[in-house]
Each structure stands twice: as C-alpha cells, then as structure tokens.
N, C-alpha and C positions, 0 to 999 in steps of 0.2 A: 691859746697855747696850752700845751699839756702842762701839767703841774709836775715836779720831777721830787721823788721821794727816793732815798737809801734804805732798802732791806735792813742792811744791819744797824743803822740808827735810831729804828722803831720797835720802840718796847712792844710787848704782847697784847696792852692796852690800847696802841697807837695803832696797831694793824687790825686789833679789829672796829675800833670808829671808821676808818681807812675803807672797810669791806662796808661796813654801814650804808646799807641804800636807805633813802626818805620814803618809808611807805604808810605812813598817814597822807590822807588827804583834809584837805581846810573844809571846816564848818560848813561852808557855803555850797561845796559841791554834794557833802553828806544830805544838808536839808532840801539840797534839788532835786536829787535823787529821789529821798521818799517821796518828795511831793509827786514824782512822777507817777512811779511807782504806784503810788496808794491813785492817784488818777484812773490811772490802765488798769488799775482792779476791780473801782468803783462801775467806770463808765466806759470800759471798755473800746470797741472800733471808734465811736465816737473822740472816744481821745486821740487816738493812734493818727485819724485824719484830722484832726484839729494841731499834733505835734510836727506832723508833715509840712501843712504849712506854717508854723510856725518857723521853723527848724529848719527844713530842706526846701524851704521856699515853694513847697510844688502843693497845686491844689488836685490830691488822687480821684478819679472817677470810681477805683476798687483797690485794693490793699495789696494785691498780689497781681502776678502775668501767669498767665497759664499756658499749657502746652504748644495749644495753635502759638502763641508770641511769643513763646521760648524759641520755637520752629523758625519763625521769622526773622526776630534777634540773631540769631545764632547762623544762619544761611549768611549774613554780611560781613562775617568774622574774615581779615585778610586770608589769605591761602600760606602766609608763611606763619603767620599766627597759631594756625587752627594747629599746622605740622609743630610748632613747637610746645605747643600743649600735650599734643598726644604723644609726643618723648617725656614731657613730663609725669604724663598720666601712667604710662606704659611702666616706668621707674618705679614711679611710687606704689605702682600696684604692687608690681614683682617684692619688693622689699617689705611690704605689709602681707603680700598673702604665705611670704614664708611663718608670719608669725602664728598662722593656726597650727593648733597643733590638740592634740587630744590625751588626758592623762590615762595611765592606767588604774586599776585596780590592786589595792594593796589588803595584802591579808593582814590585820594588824597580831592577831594571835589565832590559834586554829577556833573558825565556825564564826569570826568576823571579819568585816568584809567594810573596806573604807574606799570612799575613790570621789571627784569632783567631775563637773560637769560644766561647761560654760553656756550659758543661753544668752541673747541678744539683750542687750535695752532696748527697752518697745518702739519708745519715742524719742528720740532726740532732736534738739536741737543744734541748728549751725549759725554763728553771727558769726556772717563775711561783713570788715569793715567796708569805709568808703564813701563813696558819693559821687562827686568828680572822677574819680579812679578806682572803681570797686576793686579786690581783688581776690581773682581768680587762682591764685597761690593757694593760697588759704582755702579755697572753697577744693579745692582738689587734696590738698594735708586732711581734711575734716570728712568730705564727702569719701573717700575712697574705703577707708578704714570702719566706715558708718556700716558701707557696702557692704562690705567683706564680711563685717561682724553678723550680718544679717537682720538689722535693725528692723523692725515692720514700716516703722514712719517714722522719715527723716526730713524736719520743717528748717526749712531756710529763709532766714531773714537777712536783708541787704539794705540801705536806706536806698530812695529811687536818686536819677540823675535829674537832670534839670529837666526832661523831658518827660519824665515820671514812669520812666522805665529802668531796665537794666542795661550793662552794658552790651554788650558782643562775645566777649571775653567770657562773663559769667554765664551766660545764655549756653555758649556753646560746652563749658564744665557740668551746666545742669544738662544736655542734653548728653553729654555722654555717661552719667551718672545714672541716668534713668530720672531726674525730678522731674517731676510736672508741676509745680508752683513753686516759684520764688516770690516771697512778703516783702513787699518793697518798703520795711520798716527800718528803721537806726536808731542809735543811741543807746539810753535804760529804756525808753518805751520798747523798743522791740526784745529787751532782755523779759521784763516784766510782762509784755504777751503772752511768752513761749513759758511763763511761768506758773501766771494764772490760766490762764488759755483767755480767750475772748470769743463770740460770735461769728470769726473768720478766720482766727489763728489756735490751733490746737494748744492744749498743755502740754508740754512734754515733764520726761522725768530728769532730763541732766541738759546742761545747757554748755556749749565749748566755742568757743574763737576769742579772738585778742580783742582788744578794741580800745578806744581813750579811756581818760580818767573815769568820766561819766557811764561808761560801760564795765568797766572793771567795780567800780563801785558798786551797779544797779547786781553783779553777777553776788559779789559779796552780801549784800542784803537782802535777794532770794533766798539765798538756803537756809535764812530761820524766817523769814517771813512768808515763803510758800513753801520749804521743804523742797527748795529744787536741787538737787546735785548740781555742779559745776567742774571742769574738767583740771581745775589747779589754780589757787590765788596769782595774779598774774600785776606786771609793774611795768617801767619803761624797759625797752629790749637793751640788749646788753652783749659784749664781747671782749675777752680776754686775750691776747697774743703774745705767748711767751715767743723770745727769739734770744736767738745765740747767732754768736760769726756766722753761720751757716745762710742767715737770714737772708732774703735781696731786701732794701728798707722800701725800696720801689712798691713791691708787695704789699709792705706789712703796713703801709701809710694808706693804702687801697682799700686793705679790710678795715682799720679803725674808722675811715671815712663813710663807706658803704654802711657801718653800724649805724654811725654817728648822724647819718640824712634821714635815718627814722624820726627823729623830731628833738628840739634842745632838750629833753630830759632824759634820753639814752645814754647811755655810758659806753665808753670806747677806752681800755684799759690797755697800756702797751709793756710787760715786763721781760727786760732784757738785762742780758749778762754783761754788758758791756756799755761806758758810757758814749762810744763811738755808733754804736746802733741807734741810740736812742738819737745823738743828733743827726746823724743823715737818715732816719726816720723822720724827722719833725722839719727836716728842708724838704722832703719829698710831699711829707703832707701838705706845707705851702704849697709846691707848686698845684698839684691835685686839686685841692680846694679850690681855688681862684677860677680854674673851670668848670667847677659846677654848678649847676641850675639852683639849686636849692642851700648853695653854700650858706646864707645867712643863719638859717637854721643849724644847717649842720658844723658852723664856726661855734654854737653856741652851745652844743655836744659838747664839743673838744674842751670850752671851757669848762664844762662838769666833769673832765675826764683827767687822769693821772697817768705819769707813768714813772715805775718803780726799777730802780735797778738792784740788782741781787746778783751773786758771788757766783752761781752754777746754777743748773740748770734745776738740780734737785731743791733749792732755794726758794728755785723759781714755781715748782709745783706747787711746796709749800704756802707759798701764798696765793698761787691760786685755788686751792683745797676750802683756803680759808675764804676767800671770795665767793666761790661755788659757782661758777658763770653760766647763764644760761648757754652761751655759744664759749668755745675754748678751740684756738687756734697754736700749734704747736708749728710754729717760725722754724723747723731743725730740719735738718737731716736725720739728726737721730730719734726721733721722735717714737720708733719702736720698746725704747729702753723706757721711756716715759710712761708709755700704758698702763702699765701694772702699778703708777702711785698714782694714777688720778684715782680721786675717790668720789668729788663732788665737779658734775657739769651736768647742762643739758643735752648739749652736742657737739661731738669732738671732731676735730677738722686737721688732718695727719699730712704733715709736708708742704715745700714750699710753694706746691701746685693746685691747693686743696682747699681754696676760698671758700667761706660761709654763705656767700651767694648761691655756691652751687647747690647746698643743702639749702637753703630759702626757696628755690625752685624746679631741682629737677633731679638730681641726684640718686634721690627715692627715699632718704629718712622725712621723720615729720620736723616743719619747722614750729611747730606749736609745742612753747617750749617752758620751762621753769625759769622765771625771774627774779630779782632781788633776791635772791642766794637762796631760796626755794630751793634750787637743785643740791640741796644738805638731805631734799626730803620727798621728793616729788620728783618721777618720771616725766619724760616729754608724752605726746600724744600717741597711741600705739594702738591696734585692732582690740589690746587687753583692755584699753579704755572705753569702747563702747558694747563690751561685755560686764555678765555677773560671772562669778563662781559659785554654783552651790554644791555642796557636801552633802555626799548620801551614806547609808552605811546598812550592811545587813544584819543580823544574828539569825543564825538556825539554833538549832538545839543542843548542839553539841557547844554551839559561841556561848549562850545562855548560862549553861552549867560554868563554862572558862571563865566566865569575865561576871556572873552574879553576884558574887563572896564581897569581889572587890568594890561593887556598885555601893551595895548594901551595906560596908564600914563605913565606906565613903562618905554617902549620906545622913547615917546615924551620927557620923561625927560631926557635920554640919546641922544637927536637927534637923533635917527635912525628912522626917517621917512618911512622907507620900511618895515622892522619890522613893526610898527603900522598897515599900507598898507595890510600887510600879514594877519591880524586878523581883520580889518574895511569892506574889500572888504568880509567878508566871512560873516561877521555879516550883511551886508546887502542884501543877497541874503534868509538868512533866517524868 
C-alpha cells in the first residue's frame, strides 16, 4: 500500500529525505564486483566462460553468435513481432535523426574564427540486459543512436539463454542495425570485457545500458579503473505522476504498476491534488495488481513507494522538481501550462493518453534515462551521447594583431611567460 504524505505538513528537510533514493550499494556486492572485475582483466575469455557457467548456467562453445546465427535467429522471429519492431525502430530513428545537426561558424572578433565539430566515438559499447527475456527495447534506444552518430564499432553484449544463444527478438534488432556479432556475456563481467577488451571482446571507449545492481556497480568502477566512459550513473527505474480531477485513476493506477513490475526496488510516486484521487487510485491499483503475472514483486514496489497530496497543481511541480524523476507523468488536461516549470526529469509524458510505456517502446524518445534524481544533472540517451564535440579556431593576421595585446597581459599576469612568447614571437614577424 502506498504510504500517503501532506505537502504542506513537510518541512523542507522532510521533503528532501522524502526525495532521498538509497544509492549506496552493501559491502558485499562492491567486493564482487572487483573481484570480477580484476578476474576479466587478469584472465580474460577464460573467465568470461568460466562466469557463463557459473552464472548463466550455460557451458559456451564461443562468446559470441555471428552473422550466419544472427541470419538464422532472427528468420524465427513471429511476423507480428518482427512488424512491431520496425514501428518501433522506424520511431525512434525519425526522432534521433532529427537530432543531427551541424554548428556554424562564429567570428568571435574580426581575423578569428571559432566553430565546433562533432565526430563519432569510435568504439562503443551496448549492455542489453536479460537472459530469459533479453531485451530488444534497449538494444533499439542504444543501437539506433550508435548508428546515427556514426560509431565505427559498436560491441554488443547480452548474457546467452539457456540455450547459449540469443533470443529472436534481439537477433532480429541486430540484423536491422547492421551488427554481426552479439557477445553472449552478462553481468560486470561483460561490463569489465568491453572495458579492458579481452582476446575476443574489443575495448571500447564509453560503455551504455541499464542493468542490475551488479552492473550498475561494475559500470561505476570502470571509469577509474580502466578509464572507461559510461553513459550516466544509473539506480532503480522510477516514475512520478502528478494528477488533478482531470485524472481517470484507472490510468494513473496502470502507470505506477507498469513502473513498479520493474522489480521491488523501483519507485512508483503518485502526487495528486486531491484526497479523492488518491483513493480511487489505490482501489484501482488493487484491482490491477491481483492480475498480474509478476504482482509479488511488483506489490513490493508499491510498498517502496508514496504518495503525496499537495494544494494545486503548481505544488505539485514543486515537489516533483525536487524529486527530479527519471520518467514524469502529467495526470491533466492542463498539462500545457506545466511545461515551462518542469526544470528537473528524464522524460516527460503529457496527458491522460500518454503512458510511459509508450516511451519504453515505441514512441521514438530514448528510454535510457537519469535515475535517482540524476535528472537535477544528466540528460537521457541522445545521438549527442555517442558523440564528441571538438573546437577549432583560426587567426589570420589581421586576428593576430586584434586579439595579441590581449593574449600577452593575459598571460604575463598569470606568469606564464611561454604563453606570451607564443603570441610576441608571431607578432613580430608580421
């Protein structure tokens, strides 16, 4: 049962313990971690198939499926499957290939000359979760944008199935992506491959997908341990839904549920203007729940979750501001007037017909997204993500003479004498 709190009874201290997610992890998952880790660095494939079966129960003949059994895989995929993927795929491209876009050229005073440039990350990495149920969600939010940006080598890791292959699902995302190998690895060891590289799995430079505690950790202890990028500190998934009378509670009981089956340590947040919403929300969630496959888990969401009633709707932003949600659902009709105070989410979901499912799957935004209040500070996944920007800049002679003077105080006033040297020796040749 949701836990029911009052806006205005909560001091400023109270709301923000309130917004407080738990993101330490316990001792025991830290020192599994390295030991993984430092394993897959040591000893390489060897580990990778020794953690297969350990782990995924399956004894690998090779690490990866390549093209011929992507071909094969992916030929068995239902026909209503395959058609629902490529409305997915077709979405998300459209939506990601508006984000190229090319800067200009800025004169910053006359004879210079300032402008950026985006070039691809070379290598990247994608860890699709899974195992029993890989998923192909994720590998189309991650692979698409990889595309787009024009990555040279994009390495995919997946843990295998019981069968020590991949699914159908994913098979068929690699084959429309262009991959020809999927690494049938999981956990931190396939974090820590793609980090060190091994004998069969490349290094890459930045590594991106969700994944358990033990992934989320292994992602966090690469980047000072091999210097790997990561695409954003990541927690349990999470969602917010402000609602007012406008609300149907029918709805709004559907999206904190849908959050909440991601696993008992999701959060599923419901703030509403009125104390009538909130309970014919929480009769609705009953009923909801009691038909679902995976209710036990997702009964024990709901018991990590709250919900806050608040005065208006502007109240209502308020504290989701302070929340920062990776997913934020706006329960209104009015939900236009709102826009302009969100300051902190990952993805915003406008009107009563406008489920966070549909951004999880097809819609065309990315669901790989900022958690435990990260979205104060961190963007979701975007084409800008498996890009650099670098800065160029020219001087001619005429910039030389304009912008030398200035160089040259500049530097003498920080003592760096060489610096000066660098712009004195050029001014006098001209």
């Amino acid at each position: 049962m949701l836990k029911l709190y009052s806006y205005t009874d909560l001091s400023e201290q109270q709301i923000e313990d309130l917004c407080l997610r738990q993101l330490e992890d316990d001792n025991t998952i830290q020192e599994r971690v390295k030991e993984i880790i430092d394993r897959v660095k040591s000893a390489g494939d060897t580990a990778l198939y020794d953690y297969a079966l350990a782990f995924d129960k399956v004894q690998l003949a090779q690490l990866y499926i390549g093209k011929e059994e992507i071909l094969e895989i992916a030929a068995t995929i239902p026909e209503d499957a395959s058609k629902a993927i490529d409305t997915a795929y077709d979405n998300i491209y459209k939506f990601h290939a508006s984000q190229v876009s090319k800067e200009g050229k800025v004169e910053t005073m006359q004879g210079v000359t300032c402008w950026r440039e985006s070039r691809a990350i070379e290598r990247v990495g994608l860890y699709i979760p899974g195992g029993s149920a890989v998923l192909p969600s994720t590998f189309l939010m991650l692979g698409i944008p990889a595309m787009l940006a024009g990555c040279k080598e994009i390495v995919v890791c997946s843990p295998p199935q019981k069968d020590g292959k991949t699914n159908c699902y994913v098979a068929y995302v690699a084959l429309k992506l262009g991959i020809e190998k999927v690494y049938l690895i999981g956990g931190a060891q396939a974090v820590a491959a793609m980090a060190f590289g091994t004998k069969t799995v490349p290094k890459v430079y930045k590594i991106f997908g969700p994944g358990n505690r033990y992934v989320t950790q292994a992602k966090q202890m690469v980047q000072s341990l091999a210097g790997t990028s990561i695409d954003m500190p990541a927690g349990p998934s999470e969602v917010l839904v402000l609602a007012d009378d406008t609300a149907n509670p029918s709805y709004v009981a559907s999206d904190l549920l849908a959050q909440a089956e991601h696993g008992a340590d999701s959060q599923a947040i419901l703030v509403a203007t009125s104390r009538e919403i909130i309970t014919e929300t929480l009769k609705a969630l009953d009923v909801q729940l009691a038909e679902l496959p995976r209710k036990e888990v997702t009964a024990r969401a709901i018991d990590n979750s709250y919900a806050v009633l608040v005065s208006d709707l502007a109240q209502g932003m308020a504290f989701s501001n302070a929340y920062a949600p990776e997913h934020l659902i706006l329960a209104t009709e009015r939900f236009e007037e709102l826009i302009p105070l969100i300051s902190n989410a990952g993805s915003v979901f406008l009107g009563n017909l406008t489920p966070e499912s549909a951004g999880d799957y097809a819609s065309g935004t990315n669901h790989t997204l900022p958690t435990s209040g990260f979205a104060k500070a961190y963007s979701g996944v975007s084409l800008d993500s498996f890009v650099k920007k670098i800065t160029f800049q020219h001087i001619s002679p005429q910039g030389l003479q304009n912008i030398g003077n200035t160089v040259e105080i500049l530097a003498e006033a920080e003592g760096l004498r060489a610096h000066r040297n660098a712009i004195s020796i050029r001014l006098k040749t001209q």
